[in-house]
N, C-alpha and C positions, 0 to 999 in steps of 0.2 A: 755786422752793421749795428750801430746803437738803434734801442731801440726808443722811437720818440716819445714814446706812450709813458715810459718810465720816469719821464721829466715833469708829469703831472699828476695833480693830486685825483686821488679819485674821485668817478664823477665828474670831471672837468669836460667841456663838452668844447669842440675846435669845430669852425667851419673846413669844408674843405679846401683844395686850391688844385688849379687845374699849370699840369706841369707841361709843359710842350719845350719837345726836344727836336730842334731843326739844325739841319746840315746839308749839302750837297751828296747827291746820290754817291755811295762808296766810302763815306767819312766815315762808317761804322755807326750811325744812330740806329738803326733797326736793331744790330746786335747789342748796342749797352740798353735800349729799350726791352728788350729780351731779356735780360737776364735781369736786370731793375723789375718787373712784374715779377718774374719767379721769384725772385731774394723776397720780394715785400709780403707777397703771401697772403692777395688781397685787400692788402690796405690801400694797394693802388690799382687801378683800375686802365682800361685800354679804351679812349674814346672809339666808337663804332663809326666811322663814317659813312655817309651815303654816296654813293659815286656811278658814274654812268659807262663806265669800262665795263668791256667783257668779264665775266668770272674767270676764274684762270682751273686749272686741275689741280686737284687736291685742295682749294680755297673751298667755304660754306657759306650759304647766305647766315648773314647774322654774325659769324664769328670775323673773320677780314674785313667787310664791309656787307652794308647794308645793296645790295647791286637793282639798281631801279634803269627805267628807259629814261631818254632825255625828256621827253613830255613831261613825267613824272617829278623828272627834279626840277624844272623849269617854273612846275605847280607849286612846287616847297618853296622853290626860293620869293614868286609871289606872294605863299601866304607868311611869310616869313618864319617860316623852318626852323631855321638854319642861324647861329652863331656867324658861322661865316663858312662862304664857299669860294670857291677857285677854279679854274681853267689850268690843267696840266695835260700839256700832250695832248691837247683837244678830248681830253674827256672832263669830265664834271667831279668836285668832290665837296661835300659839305659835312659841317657838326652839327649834331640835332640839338638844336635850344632845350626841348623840355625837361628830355634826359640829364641832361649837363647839371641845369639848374638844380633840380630834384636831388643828384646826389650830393651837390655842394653842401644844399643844405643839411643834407644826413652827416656829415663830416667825413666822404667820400673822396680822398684824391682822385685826380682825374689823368691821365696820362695821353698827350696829342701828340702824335707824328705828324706835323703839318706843316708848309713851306712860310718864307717871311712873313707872304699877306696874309693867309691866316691868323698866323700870330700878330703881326698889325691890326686886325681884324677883332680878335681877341682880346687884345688891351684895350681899344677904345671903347668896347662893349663894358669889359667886366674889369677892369684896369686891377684893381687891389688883389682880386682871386688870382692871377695868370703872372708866374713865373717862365721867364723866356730864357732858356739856354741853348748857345746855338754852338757845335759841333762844326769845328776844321779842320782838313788832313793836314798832313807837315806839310805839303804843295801840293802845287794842281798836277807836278809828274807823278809824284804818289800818287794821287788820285785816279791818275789817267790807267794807272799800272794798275788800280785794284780793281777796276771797272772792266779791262782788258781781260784782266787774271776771272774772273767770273763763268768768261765765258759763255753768259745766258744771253747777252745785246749783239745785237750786228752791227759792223766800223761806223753806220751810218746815227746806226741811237745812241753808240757810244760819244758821237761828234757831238749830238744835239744834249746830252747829258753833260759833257764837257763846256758847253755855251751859257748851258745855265746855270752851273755851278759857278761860274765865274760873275755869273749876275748875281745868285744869292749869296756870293760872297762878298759884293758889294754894299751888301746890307744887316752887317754883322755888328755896324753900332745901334742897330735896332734891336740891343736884346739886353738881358742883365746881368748875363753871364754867358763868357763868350773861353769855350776851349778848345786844346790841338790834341788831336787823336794821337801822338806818335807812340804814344804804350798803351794798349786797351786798357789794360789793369787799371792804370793811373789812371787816366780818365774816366773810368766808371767810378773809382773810388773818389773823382773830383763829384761826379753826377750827386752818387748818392750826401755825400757831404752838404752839397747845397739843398737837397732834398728834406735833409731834417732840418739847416738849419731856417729852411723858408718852414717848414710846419710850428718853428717852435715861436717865431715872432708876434708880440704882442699883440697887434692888430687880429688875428688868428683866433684871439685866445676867448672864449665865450665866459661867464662867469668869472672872470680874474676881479673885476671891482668888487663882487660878493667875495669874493676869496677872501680880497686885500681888509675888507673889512672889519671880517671875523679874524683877525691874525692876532687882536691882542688878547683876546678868551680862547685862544687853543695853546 
């Protein structure tokens, strides 16, 4: 992977941007999300969400999600918490405002797993920071076959998975870049591609008027 840093003079100081990768359960976003934090090596970061589902085994609080009661996220979302939250499968899930902002401003990428209205949710908020790439199978029978092939859901979650993915597939002109999983390879190297070339745009770029200034004494 290039590396972005190399495209800058030294000393150049970038805000961060917060990348949310959405797709319908089984398209493969967890897995190119996985290997994008490993490859990056910390320069990208996994938002924490708060959410009101049970912990599962082998999950930590703090590392998959922040795991709170409903009272508790009910309080956040009144005191305004929360970036944005959501309603999935009748449990609760939010991004924590403070965090988010705080590393933006350190020049923190940010990395969301999170469904359409989140990412709706996120543009209206922070419109300039949030890059929206949304993740398709080759079909919904692909799709239906990877969720199958898994093995972890019963015919019944499978059904209700297969409902909604055809809903948030309806809502794939709501993003900036929209790709089809049929070769993981290819698509993650689609991922990372758009990853630099959103870090490397001018808007991003802090100190470039002083740069451009001092150009004709160096």
């Amino acid at each position: 992977m290039v590396d972005h840093r190399s495209s800058q003079p030294p000393g150049f100081k970038r805000r961060g941007l917060m990348f949310v990768l959405s797709s319908p359960s089984g398209a493969g976003k967890s897995t190119i999300a996985n290997r994008l934090l490993a490859e990056e090596n910390g320069r990208l970061k996994m938002s924490i969400s708060y959410t009101t589902r049970p912990i599962r085994p082998g999950e930590q609080e703090g590392r998959e999600y922040h795991f709170v009661d409903t009272d508790t996220f009910k309080d956040m979302v009144e005191d305004d918490a929360f970036l944005e939250w959501a309603r999935v499968f009748d449990q609760r899930y939010g991004t924590p405002r403070e965090t988010v902002f705080k590393d933006l401003e350190a020049g923190q990428d940010i990395l969301f797993d999170i469904d359409w209205q989140g990412a709706q949710q996120l543009f209206q908020l922070a419109g300039g920071d949030v890059v929206r790439v949304f993740i398709l199978p080759p079909g919904l029978k692909t799709l239906r076959e990877r969720l199958e092939g898994r093995n972890t859901d019963s015919q019944e979650i499978i059904e209700r998975r297969m409902e909604r993915a055809q809903a948030e597939v309806s809502h794939w002109d709501g993003y900036d870049y929209v790709l089809v999983n049929d070769d993981l390879d290819d698509c993650f190297a689609c991922v990372q591609t758009i990853l630099t070339a959103e870090r490397l745009k001018r808007s991003r770029q802090r100190g470039l008027i002083g740069f451009i200034r001092k150009l004709p004494d160096n």
